[in-house]
N, C-alpha and C positions, 0 to 999 in steps of 0.2 A: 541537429536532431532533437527533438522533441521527446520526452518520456512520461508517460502517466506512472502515477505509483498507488495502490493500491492495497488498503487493510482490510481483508474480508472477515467480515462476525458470520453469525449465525443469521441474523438479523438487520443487519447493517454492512456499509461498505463505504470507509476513509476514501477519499478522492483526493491525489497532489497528480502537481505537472512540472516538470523544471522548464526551465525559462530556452530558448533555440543554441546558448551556446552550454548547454549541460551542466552550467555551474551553481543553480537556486532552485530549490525547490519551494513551491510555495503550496499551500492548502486550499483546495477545491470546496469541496462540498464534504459531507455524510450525505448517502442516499439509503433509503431505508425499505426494505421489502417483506415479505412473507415468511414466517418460520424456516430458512435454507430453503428459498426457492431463488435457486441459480439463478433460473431464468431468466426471473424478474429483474437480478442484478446485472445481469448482461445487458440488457437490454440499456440501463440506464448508462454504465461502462461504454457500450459503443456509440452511446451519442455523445459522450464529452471525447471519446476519441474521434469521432469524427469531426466536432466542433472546434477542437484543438489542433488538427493534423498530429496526430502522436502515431510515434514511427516506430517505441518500444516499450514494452511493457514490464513496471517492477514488481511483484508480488510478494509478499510477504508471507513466508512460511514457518509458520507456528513451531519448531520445535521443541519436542523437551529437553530439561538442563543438561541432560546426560546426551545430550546432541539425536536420540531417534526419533521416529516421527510415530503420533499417536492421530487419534479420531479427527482429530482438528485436521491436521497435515495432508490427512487423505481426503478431507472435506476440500481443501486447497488444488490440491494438485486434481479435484475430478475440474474445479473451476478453469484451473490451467489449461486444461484439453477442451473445455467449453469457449475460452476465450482465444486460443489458438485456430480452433477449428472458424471459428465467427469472424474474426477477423486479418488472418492471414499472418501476425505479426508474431514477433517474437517474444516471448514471453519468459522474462528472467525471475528467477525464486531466489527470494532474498531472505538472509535467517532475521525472522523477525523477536528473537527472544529479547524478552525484557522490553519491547517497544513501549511497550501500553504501560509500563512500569515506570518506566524513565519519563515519559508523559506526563502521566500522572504526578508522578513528584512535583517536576516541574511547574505545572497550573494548581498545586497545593501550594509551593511556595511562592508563586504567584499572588496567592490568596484568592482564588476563585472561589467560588460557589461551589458548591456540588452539583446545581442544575446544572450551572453551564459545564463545568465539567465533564458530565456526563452528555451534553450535545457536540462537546467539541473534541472527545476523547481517540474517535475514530479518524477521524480528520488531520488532524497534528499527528495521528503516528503515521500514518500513509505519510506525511511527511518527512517526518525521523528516517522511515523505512527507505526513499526516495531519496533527501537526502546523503543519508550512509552510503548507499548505492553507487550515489554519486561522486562524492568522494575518495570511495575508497578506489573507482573506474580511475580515477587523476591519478592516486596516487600509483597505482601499477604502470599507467602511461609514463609516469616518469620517473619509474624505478624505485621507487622508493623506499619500497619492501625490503 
């Protein structure tokens, strides 16, 4: 099975896929749209799903520390019903806190740039996000918890 993962901005949308046996997630693209125009990003979403054959979908849900959901979240979850309805598939919410943080450290200590930084920011967490997902699906499969 095939999974896409997904970081949505306001303005932007992280692109990962893990690899047919669920165990790598790798980094797609950023696709970049209209101040919160859904639309736009659905549109680009359902061509690397359909280019990909992706069977399920990770999404990244913005919470605050204190674990409730704020303006982001509901921005999230209106996409979730937009990509469920579009594409039939299943659409899992994944807590994305600290992604974009743990990212960033990461390509600071790296020594990146700031430009690219800031192109590659949304991409590598759809990763992370995708990723984790993934992992932590193994580690339930095998008890681990």
């Amino acid at each position: 099975m095939r999974y896409i993962g997904l970081d949505l901005g306001n303005r932007t949308c992280g692109i990962a896929v893990s690899d047919p046996m669920e165990i790598v997630a790798t980094a797609i693209t950023t696709v970049h749209f209209g101040e919160k125009d859904l639309q736009k990003c659905l549109e680009y979403v359902k061509m690397y799903i359909a280019d990909r054959k992706i069977e399920k979908i990770v999404l990244g849900l913005p919470k605050n520390m204190n674990g409730t959901l704020g303006p982001q979240s509901e921005y999230v979850l209106k996409f979730k019903k937009m990509l469920e309805k579009a594409t039939n598939l299943e659409v899992i919410l994944y807590d994305e806190r600290l992604s974009t943080v743990e990212v960033t450290k990461v390509m600071i200590s790296a020594d990146w740039s700031r430009k690219k930084r800031k192109t590659k920011v949304d991409t590598l967490s759809a990763t992370l996000i995708l990723q984790s997902y993934l992992d932590s699906k193994k580690i339930k499969e095998n008890n681990y918890e």
